[in-house]
LOKE-960929 format. One line per 4 residues: number of its first residue (from 1); their letters; for each residue x, y, z of N, C-alpha, C. Coordinates in steps of 0.2 Angstrom, whole numbers, m for minus. Atoms other than C-alpha are relative to their C-alpha. Layout:
NUM = a = X,Y,Z,X,Y,Z,X,Y,Z; ...
***
This chain:
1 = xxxx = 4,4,m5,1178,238,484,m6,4,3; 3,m5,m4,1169,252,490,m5,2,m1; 7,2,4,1158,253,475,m5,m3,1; 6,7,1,1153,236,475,m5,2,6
5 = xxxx = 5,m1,m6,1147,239,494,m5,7,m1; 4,m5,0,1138,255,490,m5,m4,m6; 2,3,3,1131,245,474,m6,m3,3; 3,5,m3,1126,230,484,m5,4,5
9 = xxxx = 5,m2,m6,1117,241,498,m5,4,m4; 8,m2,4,1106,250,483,m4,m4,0; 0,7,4,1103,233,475,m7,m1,7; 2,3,m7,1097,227,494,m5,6,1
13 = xxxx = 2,m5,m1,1088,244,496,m6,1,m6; 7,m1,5,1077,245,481,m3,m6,0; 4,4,m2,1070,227,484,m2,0,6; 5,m2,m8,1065,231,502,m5,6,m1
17 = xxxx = 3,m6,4,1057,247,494,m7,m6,m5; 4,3,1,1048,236,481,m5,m6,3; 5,5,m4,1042,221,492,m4,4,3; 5,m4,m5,1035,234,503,m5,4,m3
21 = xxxx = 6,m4,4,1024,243,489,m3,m5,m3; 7,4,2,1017,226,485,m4,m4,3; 5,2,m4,1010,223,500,0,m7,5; 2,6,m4,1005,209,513,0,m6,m2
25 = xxxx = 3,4,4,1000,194,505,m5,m5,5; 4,4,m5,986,183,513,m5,m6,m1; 5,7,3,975,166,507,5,m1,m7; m3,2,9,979,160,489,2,5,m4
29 = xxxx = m1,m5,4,987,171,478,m5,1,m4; 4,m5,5,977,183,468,1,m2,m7; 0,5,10,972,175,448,m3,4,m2; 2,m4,6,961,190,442,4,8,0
33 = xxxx = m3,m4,3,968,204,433,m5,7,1; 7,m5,3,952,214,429,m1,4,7; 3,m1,m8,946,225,446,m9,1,m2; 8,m4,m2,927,228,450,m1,5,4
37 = xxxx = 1,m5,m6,922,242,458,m6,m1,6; 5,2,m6,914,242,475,m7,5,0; 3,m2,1,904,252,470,m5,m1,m6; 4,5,4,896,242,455,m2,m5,4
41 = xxxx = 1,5,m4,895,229,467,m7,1,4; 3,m2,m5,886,239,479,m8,1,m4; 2,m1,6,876,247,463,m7,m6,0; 3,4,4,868,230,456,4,m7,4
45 = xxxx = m4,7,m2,873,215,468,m2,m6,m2; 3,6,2,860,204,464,5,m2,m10; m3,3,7,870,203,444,9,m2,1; m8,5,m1,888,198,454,0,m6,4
49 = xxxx = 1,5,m3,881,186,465,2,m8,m3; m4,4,1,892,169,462,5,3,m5; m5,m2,5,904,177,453,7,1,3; m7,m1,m3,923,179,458,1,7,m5
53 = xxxx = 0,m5,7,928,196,455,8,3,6; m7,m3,m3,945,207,462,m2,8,0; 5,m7,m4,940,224,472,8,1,1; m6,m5,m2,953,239,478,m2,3,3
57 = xxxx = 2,m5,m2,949,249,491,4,1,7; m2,m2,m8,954,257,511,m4,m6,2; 3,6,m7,951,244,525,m2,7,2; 3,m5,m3,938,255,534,m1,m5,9
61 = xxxx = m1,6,m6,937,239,548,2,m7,0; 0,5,m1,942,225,553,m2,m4,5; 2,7,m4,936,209,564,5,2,6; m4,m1,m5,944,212,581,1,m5,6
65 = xxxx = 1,6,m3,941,196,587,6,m5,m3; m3,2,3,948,187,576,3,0,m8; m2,0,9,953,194,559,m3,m4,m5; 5,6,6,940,183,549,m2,7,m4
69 = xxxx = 5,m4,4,932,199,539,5,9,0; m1,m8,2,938,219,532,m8,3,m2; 5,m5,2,926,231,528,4,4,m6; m3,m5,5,933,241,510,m5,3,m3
73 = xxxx = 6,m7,4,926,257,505,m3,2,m6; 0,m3,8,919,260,488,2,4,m2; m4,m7,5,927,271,477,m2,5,m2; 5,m6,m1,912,282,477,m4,m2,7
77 = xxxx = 7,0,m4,899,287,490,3,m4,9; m6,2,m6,902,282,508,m3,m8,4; 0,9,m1,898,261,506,5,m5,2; m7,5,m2,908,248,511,m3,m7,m2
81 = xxxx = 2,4,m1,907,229,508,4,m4,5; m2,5,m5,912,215,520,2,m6,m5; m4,6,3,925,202,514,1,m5,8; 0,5,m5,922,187,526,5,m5,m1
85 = xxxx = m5,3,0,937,175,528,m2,m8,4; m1,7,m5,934,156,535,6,m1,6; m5,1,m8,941,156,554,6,m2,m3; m7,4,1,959,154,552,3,m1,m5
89 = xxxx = m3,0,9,963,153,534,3,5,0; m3,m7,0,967,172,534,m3,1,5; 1,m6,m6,968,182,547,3,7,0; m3,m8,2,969,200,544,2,5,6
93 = xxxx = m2,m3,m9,979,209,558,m7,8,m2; 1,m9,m2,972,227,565,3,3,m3; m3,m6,1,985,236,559,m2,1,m7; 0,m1,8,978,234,540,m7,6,m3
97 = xxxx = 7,m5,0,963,246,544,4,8,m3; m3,m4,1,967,263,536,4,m2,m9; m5,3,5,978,253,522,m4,m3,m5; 5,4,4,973,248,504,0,m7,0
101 = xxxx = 1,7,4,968,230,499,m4,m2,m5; 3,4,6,967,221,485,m4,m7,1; 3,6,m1,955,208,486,m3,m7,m5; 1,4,5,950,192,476,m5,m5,5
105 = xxxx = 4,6,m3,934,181,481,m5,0,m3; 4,3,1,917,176,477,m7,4,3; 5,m4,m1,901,188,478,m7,m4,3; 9,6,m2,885,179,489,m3,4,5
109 = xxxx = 6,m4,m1,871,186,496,m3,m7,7; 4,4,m6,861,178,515,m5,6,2; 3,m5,m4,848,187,523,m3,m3,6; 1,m1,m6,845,191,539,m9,2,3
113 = xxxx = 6,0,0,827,189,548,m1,4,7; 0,m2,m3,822,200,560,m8,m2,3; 7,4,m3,807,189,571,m5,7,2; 7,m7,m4,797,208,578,0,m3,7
117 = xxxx = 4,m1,m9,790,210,594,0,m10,4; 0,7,m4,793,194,606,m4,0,7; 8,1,m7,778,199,618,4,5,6; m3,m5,m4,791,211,629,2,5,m1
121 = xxxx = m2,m8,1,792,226,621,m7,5,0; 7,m9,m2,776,237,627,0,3,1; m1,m7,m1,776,254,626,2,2,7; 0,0,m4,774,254,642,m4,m5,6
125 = xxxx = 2,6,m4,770,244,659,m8,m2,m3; 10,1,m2,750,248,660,m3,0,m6; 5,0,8,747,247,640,1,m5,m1; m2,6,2,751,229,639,m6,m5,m6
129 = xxxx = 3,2,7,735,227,626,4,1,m6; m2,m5,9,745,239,613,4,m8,m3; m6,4,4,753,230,598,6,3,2; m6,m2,2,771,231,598,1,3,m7
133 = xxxx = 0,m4,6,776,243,583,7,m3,m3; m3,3,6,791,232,578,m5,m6,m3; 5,6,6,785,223,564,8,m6,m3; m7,7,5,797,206,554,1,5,m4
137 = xxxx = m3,m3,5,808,211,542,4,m5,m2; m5,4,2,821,202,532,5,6,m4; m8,m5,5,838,210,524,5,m4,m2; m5,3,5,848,204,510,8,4,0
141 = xxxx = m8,m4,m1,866,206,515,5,m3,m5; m4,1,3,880,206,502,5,0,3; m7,2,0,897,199,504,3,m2,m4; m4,4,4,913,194,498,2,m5,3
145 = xxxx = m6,3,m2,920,177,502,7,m2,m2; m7,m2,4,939,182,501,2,m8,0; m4,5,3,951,170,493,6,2,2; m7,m4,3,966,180,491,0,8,3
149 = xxxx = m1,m6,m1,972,196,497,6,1,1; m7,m2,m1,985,209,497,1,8,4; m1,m5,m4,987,223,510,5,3,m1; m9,m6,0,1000,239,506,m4,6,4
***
C-alpha cells in the first residue's frame, strides 16, 4: 500500500513539474512550429510585414495598465519588439516580465508623425523671431499583433 502511495505522489509530482515547464497559456493556442528570430525581424522588418510568425525571447516589459502588450528581447544585440494584444483578449500579468515567452502573431508596421514646433517652443522669451529647431518627422514602428502565447 505504501508503494502505490509513494508511486501515485511521483506520478502527481512529475506532472506538476511538467505543466510548470510548459508555461502559461494565453489567447489561441500557438499553430507554428518554425521560430523567427527577433532579431531577423528587427534586421529586415519591412520583408515580415503581414506575415504570422512565432518568436522566443525574455519579457523585458510589460503594459502596467492593463496587460495589452510585452516587450521580448532579441536573441542578439540589445532590441526588443513590442507584441500588442487587443484590450482584454490577453492580458499579460506583471509577474511575466523577466520570464521567457513564446509568442505567435502577425508582424505590421504604423508610423508615428511628429507635427515640429507648435509656435511655443522659442529658444527663449525675447528671441521669438528664431525658428524653432524641431523639425516633422515620421517613424515606422514595428510590431507584433500577438494571437497566442505561452509564458514559463
Amino acid at each position: 500500500m505504501r508503494n502505490v502511495l509513494k508511486l501515485i505522489l511521483l506520478t502527481v509530482l512529475f506532472v506538476s513539474v511538467v505543466k510548470a515547464e510548459e508555461g502559461k497559456h494565453y489567447g489561441k493556442k500557438i499553430t507554428l512550429t518554425e521560430k523567427t528570430k527577433v532579431s531577423d525581424i528587427l534586421a529586415n522588418p519591412e520583408k515580415f510585414v503581414g506575415k504570422k510568425v512565432l518568436i522566443e525571447g525574455t519579457v523585458v516589459d510589460v503594459c502596467k495598465k492593463r496587460g495589452c502588450w510585452i516587450k521580448v528581447a532579441a536573441d542578439e544585440g540589445y532590441g526588443t519588439i513590442r507584441v500588442k494584444v487587443n484590450d482584454g483578449e490577453i492580458v499579460f500579468p506583471l509577474e511575466a516580465k523577466g520570464k521567457t515567452a513564446l509568442v505567435e502573431g502577425e508582424v505590421y508596421s504604423f508610423v508615428v508623425k511628429d507635427e515640429g514646433c507648435d509656435g511655443n517652443c522659442e529658444k527663449e522669451e525675447n528671441h521669438k523671431d528664431e525658428k524653432c529647431e524641431h523639425e516633422k518627422t515620421e517613424k515606422t514602428i514595428y510590431q507584433i499583433k500577438g494571437i497566442g502565447a505561452i509564458i514559463k
